[in-house]
Every structure is written in C-alpha cells, then in structure tokens.
LUMLO-502694 format. One record per residue (C-alpha): x, y, z; residue number from 1. Coordinates in pm, 1 decimal, padded with zeros to 6 digits. Layout:
BEGIN
+----------+----------+----------+-----+
:       px :       py :       pz :   n :
+----------+----------+----------+-----+
:        X :        Y :        Z : NUM :
...
+----------+----------+----------+-----+
//
This chain:
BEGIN
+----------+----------+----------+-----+
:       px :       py :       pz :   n :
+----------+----------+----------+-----+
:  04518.5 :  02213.0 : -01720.8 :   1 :
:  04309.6 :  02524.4 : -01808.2 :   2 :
:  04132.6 :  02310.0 : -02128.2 :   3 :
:  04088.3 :  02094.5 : -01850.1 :   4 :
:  03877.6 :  02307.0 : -01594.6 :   5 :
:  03655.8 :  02443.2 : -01902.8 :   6 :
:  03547.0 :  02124.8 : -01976.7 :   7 :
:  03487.8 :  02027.2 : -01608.1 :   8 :
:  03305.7 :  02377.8 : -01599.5 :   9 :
:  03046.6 :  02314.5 : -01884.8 :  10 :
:  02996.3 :  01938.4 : -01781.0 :  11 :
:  02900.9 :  02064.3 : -01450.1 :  12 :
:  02694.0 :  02333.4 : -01627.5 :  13 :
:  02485.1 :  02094.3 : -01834.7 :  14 :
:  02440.3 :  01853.7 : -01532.2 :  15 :
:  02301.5 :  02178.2 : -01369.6 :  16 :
:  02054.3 :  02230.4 : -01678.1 :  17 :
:  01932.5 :  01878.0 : -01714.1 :  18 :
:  01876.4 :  01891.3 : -01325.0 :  19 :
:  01660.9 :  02208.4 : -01339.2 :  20 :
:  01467.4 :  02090.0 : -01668.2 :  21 :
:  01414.1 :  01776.2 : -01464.0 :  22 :
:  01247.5 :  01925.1 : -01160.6 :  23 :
:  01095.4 :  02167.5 : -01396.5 :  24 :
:  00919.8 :  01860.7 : -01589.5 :  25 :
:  00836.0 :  01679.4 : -01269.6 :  26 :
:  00691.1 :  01958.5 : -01131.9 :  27 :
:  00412.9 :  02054.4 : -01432.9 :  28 :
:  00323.2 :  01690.0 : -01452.7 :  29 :
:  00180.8 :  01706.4 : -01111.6 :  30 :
: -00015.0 :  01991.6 : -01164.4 :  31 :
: -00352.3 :  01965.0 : -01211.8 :  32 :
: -00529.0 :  02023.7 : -01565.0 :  33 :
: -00760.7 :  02344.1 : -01456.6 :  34 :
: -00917.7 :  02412.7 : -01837.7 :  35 :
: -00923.9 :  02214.5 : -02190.7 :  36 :
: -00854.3 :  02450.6 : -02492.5 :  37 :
: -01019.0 :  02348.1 : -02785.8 :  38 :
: -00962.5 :  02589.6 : -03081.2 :  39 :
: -01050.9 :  02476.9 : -03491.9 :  40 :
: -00705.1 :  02594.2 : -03693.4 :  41 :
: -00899.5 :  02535.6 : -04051.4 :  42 :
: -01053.8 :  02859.6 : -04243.7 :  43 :
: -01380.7 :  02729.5 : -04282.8 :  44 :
: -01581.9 :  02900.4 : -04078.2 :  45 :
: -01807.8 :  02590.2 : -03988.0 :  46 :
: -01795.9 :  02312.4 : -03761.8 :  47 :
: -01922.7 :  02004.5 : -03849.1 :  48 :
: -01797.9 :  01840.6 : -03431.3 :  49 :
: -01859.8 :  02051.1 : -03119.4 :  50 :
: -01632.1 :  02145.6 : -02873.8 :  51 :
: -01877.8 :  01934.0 : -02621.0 :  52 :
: -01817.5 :  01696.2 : -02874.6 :  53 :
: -01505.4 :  01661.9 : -02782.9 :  54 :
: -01496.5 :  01678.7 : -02462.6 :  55 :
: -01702.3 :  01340.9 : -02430.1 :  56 :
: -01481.9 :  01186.2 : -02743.7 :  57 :
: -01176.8 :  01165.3 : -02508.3 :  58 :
: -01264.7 :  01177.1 : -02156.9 :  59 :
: -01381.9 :  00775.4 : -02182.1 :  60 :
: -01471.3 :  00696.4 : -01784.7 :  61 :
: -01284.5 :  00967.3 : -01622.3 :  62 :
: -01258.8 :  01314.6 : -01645.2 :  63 :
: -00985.2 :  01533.9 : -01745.9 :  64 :
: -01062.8 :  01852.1 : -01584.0 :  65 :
: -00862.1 :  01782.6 : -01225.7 :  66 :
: -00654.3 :  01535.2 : -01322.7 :  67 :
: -00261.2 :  01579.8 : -01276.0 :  68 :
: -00105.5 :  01583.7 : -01609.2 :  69 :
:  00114.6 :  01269.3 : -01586.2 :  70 :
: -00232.6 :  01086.1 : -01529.9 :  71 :
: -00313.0 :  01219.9 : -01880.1 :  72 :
: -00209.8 :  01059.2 : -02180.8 :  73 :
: -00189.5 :  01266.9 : -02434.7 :  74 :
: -00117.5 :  00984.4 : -02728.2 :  75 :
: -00428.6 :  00813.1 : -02632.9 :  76 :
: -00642.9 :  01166.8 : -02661.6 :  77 :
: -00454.9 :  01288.6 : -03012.4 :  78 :
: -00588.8 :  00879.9 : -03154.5 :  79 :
: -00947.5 :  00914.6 : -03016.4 :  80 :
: -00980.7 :  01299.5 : -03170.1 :  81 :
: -00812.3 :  01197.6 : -03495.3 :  82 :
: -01025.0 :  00833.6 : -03540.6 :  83 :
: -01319.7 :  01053.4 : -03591.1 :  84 :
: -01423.1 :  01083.8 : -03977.4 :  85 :
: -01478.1 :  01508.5 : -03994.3 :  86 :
: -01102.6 :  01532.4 : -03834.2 :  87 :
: -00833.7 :  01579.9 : -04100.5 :  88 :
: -00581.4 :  01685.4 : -03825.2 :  89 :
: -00488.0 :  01753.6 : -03448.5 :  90 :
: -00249.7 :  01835.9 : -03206.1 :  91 :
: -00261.5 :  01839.1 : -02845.5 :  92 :
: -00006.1 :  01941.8 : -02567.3 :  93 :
:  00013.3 :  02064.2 : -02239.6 :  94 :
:  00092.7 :  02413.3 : -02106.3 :  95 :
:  00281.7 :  02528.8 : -01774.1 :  96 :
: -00006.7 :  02724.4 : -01627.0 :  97 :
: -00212.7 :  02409.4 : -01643.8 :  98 :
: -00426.3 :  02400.5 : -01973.8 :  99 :
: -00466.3 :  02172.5 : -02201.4 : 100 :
: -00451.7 :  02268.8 : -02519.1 : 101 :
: -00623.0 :  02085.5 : -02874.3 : 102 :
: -00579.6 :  02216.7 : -03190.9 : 103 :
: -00748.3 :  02035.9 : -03505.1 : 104 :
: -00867.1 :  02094.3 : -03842.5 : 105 :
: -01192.6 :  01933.2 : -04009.4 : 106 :
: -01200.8 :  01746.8 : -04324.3 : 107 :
: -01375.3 :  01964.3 : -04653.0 : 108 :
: -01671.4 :  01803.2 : -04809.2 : 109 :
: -01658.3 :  01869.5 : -05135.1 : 110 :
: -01979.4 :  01668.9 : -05248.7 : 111 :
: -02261.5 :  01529.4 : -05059.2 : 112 :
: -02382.8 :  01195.7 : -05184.8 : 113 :
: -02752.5 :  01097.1 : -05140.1 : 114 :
: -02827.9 :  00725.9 : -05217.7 : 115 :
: -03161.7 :  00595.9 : -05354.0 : 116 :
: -03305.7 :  00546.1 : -05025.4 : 117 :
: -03207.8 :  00929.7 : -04902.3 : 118 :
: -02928.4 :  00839.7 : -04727.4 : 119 :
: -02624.5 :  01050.7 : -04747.4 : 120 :
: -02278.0 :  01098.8 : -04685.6 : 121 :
: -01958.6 :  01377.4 : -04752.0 : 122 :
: -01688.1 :  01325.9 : -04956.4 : 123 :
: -01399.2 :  01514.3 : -04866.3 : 124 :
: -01129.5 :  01709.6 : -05133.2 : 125 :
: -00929.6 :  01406.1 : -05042.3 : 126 :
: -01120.9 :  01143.7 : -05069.3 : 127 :
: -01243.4 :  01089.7 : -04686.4 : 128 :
: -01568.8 :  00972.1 : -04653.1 : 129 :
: -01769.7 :  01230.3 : -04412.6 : 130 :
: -02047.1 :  01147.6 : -04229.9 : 131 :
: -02370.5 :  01441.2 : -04154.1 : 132 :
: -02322.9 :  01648.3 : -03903.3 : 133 :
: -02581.8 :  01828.0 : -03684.5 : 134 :
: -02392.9 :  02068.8 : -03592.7 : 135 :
: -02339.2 :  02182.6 : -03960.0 : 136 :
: -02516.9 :  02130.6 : -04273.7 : 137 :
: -02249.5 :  02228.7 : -04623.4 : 138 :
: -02372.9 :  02394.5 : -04915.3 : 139 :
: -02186.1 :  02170.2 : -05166.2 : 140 :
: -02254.5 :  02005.7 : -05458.8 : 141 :
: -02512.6 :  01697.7 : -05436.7 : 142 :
: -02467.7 :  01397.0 : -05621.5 : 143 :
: -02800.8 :  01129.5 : -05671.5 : 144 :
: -02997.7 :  00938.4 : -05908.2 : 145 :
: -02942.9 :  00565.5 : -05905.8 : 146 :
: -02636.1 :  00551.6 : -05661.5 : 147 :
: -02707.6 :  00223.0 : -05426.9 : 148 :
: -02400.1 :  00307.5 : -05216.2 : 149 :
: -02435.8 :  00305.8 : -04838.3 : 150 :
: -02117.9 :  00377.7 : -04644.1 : 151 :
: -02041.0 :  00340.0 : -04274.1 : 152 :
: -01925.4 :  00690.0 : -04228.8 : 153 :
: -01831.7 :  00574.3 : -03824.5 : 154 :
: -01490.8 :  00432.3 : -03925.6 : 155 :
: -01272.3 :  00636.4 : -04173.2 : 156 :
: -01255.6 :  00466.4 : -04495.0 : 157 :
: -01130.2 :  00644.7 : -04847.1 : 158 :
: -01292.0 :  00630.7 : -05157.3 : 159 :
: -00958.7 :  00522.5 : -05335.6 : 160 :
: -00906.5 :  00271.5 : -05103.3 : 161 :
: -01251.5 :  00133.2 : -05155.7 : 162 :
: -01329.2 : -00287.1 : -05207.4 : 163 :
: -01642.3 : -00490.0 : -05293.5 : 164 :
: -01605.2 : -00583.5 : -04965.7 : 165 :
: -01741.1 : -00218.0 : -04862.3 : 166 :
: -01910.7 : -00157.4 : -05172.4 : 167 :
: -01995.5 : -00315.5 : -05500.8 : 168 :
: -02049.6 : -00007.3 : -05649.9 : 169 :
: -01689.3 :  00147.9 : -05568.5 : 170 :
: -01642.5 :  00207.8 : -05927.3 : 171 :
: -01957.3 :  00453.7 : -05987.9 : 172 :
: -01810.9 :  00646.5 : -05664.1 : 173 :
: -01441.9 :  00688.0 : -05720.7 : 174 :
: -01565.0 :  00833.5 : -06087.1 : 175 :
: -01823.0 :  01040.0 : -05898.7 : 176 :
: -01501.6 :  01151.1 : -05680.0 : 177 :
: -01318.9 :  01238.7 : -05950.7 : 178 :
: -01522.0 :  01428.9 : -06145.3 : 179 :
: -01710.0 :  01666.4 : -05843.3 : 180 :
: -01314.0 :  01729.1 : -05764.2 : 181 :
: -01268.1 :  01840.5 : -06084.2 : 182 :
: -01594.8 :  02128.1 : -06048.5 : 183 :
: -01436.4 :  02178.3 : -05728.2 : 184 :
: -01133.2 :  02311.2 : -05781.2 : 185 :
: -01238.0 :  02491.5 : -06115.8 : 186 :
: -01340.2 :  02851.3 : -05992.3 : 187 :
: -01600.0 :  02852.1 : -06306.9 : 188 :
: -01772.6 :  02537.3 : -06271.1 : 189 :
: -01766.5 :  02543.0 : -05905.1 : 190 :
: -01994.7 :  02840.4 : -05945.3 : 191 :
: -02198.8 :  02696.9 : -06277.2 : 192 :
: -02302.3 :  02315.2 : -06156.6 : 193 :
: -02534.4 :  02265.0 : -05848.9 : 194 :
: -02610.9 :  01885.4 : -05904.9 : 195 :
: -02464.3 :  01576.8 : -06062.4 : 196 :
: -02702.6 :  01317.0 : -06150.2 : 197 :
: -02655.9 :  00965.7 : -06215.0 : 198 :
: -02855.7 :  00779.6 : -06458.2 : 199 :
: -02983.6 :  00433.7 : -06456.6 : 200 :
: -02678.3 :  00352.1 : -06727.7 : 201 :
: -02404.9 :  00467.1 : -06458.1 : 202 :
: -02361.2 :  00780.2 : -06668.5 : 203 :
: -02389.4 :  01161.7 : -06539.6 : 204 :
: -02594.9 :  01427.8 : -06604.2 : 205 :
: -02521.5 :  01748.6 : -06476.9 : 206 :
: -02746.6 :  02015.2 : -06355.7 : 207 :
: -02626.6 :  02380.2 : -06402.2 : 208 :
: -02728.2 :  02686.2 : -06164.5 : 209 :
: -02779.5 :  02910.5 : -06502.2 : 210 :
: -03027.3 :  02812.4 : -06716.7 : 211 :
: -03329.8 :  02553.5 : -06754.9 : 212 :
: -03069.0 :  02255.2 : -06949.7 : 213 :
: -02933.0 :  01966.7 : -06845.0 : 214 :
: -02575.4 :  01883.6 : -06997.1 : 215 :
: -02542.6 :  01467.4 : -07059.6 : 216 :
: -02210.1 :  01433.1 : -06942.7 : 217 :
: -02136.4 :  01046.8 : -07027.2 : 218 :
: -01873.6 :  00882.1 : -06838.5 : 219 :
: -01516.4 :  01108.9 : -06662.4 : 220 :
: -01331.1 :  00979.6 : -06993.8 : 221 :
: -01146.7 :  01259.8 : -07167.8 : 222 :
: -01334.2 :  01523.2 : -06851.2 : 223 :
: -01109.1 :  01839.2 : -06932.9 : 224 :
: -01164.0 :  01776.9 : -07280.3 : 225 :
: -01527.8 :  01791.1 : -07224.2 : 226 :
: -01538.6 :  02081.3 : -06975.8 : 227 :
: -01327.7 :  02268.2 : -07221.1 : 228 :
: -01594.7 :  02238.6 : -07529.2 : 229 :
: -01871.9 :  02279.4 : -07260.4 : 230 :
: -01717.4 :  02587.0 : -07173.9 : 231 :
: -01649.0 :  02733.1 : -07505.2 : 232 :
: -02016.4 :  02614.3 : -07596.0 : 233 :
: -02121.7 :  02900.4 : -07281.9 : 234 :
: -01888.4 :  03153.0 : -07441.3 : 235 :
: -01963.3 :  03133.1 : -07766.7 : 236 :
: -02258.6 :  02964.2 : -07872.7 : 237 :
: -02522.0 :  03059.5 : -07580.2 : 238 :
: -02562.7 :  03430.6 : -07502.2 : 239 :
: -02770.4 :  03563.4 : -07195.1 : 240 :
: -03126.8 :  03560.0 : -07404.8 : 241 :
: -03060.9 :  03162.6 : -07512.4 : 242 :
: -02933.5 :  03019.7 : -07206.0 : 243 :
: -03269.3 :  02864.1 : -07154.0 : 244 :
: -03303.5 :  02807.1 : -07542.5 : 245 :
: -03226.1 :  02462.4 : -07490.3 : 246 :
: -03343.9 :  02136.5 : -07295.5 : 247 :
: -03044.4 :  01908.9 : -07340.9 : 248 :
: -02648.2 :  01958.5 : -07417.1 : 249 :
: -02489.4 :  01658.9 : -07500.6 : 250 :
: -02103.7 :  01622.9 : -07458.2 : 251 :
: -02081.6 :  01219.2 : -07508.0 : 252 :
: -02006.2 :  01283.4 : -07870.8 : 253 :
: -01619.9 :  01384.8 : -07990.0 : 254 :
: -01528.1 :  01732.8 : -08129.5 : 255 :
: -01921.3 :  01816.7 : -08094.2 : 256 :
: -02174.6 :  01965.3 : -07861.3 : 257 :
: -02505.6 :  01817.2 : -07946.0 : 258 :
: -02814.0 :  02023.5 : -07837.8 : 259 :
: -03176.6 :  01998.3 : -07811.2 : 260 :
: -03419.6 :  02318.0 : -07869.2 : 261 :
: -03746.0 :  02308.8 : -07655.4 : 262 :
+----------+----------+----------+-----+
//
C-alpha cells in the first residue's frame, strides 16, 4: 500500500512539472521579441558580415523586432545565416526576457585568389570558397599569375568538392589549396612567403617577404620535402648579408637547391 501512494505521489508530481513547464513554454512564446543579439564567437578580431547584415539576411518581408516568438522560426533564421559563404557556424535561440539571441563564427581565409582579369576570391583553412567583403579586407597570402578561375562566391561551394562543371581549372586550385595551407599552418613560412605565383606552365613561384629572390617552386609533389631543403638552404647557406645575393632558388630539382647569382 505505502509503495503504492509513493508512486501515486511522484506521478502526480511530474504531471505537476510537465504542467508548469507547459504554461511556462506557452507563456514565452507569446511574448514579444523586444531586441536581436548578434555577438561573433570566433577570435579573429574582424568581420567580414555586419550585424546590419544580418539583420536584413533573415528578416525576408517581415520584421522580427515585435513579433511574438512562436511567429518566429528559428530553423528557418539558423539556414538563411548559415547559407551565407563567410559563416562557418551559428546558433540561435530564444531567451525568457524576450531577446533573441545569434551566435556565429566566420570562415578564415587563408589565401586570397586574384584571377587574370583582377577578380578575386577567399579560400578558407577548410577549403570554403569566400567571397570579398566590404566590411573587411584580410592581410593573407595572395595567389595570381595565370589563374583563369572565376568562382560564384554567392552559393557555398568547396574547393575539394570542385567539377568542370564549376571550373575547368579545379586542378590548378585544389593544388593552390593545398600548398597556401601548408605556409599557413607553418609558423615559419607563414611569416617568410607573401605571394604565390602561378606561371604560364601551371607551376608556382613563390615570392618571399625577406629578400629580393624568387624561389621556383614546381608543382606540390614531394612539398615538405621541398620546404624542408628550402629551409635548411635559409639556415645554412644564406646569411643576413646574402639574402639578396641571389635572383632565383630553384627547388624543382631532387636532393638540390639550384641558385642564380645577380
């Protein structure tokens, strides 16, 4: 009998709580959103979308501001904010005093691409295709020369997932990706190489910050290999009077550096 009445006593209770979380629920989805928090959860310190930005992206043909919170669905905001090409992320809920609240992070170019006819687009450390941004303008590494490429950067494509279909030359840019990654995430040659050029044989030239060279790359085969001579090339065989000794380093050959004196 006594097992009995406890269980009777916490059905009761949880009816009790699912009642109250009920009302509670009903009750902040007819309040009224008074303010939209935007806030940028990344570390980069930049922002390549404004908050007005925004604000226009998902309020379509009717404003949020005033509108009761079951009117607002919150699915349909997270898809429009997260379609755009300089969002890598975002989250957005609703609070009980009546704000609603987006959090999102932005995609990190990691090299800026500029075609033969000027025009230029991001690629992110994932490979996202970025569009320019007004807002924002990176100081990353540039890669141009005889790149054809053009890119809709309006839809969200990746440079991986690239066809002929949206580029024929996919190829030249998933090795371009590949190799600006690689400078990227190397703490040394992210602060040595400014530029990556591409020749009219598809091969790339690269363009230091330090001294008056240029270093003939070839093609990505065999890249930490090559970095890895290049580097003990700098250490060793280049010292702070000769670093503009010579006019060309040439990597394309194995187990060698090949240089020209000016």
């Amino acid at each position: 009998m006594l097992k009995f009445k406890n269980i009777l006593l916490w059905t009761i209770a949880c009816l009790l709580i699912f009642v109250t979380l009920g009302f509670a629920v009903s009750s902040h989805n007819k309040k009224k959103c008074i303010k939209i928090d935007i806030n940028f959860k990344d570390s980069l310190n930049r922002n390549f979308i404004g908050k007005g930005d925004i604000i226009e992206l998902i309020k379509g043909d009717r404003e949020i501001l005033g509108q009761k919170f079951d009117k607002i669905n919150i699915s349909e905001i997270e898809k429009k904010i997260f379609n755009h090409p300089v969002v890598k992320k975002v989250e957005v809920f609703k609070t009980i005093d009546g704000v609603l609240k987006i959090e999102l992070f932005q995609r990190n170019p990691i090299v800026r691409v500029v075609n033969v006819k000027n025009e230029s687009f991001y690629i992110d450390e994932e490979g996202e295709i970025m569009p320019l941004s007004d807002k924002y303008n990176a100081r990353v590494l540039v890669a141009n020369g005889w790149v054809y490429s053009k890119i809709n950067t309006n839809e969200a494509i990746n440079i991986l997932n690239l066809t002929k279909k949206h580029n024929k030359d996919k190829e030249l840019l998933i090795k371009l990706y590949y190799l600006a990654k690689f400078i990227y995430t190397d703490k040394f040659w992210k602060a040595q190489i400014e530029q990556i050029y591409v020749n009219n044989g598809k091969e790339f030239e690269l363009i230091p910050r330090v001294g008056a060279h240029i270093i003939f790359f070839g093609g990505i085969d065999n890249l930490e290999k090559k970095f890895r001579k290049l580097r003990i090339f700098y250490k060793k065989g280049l010292s702070k009077k000769n670093w503009n000794r010579y006019k060309f380093i040439n990597l394309k050959f194995d187990n060698q550096v090949v240089c020209t004196k000016r």
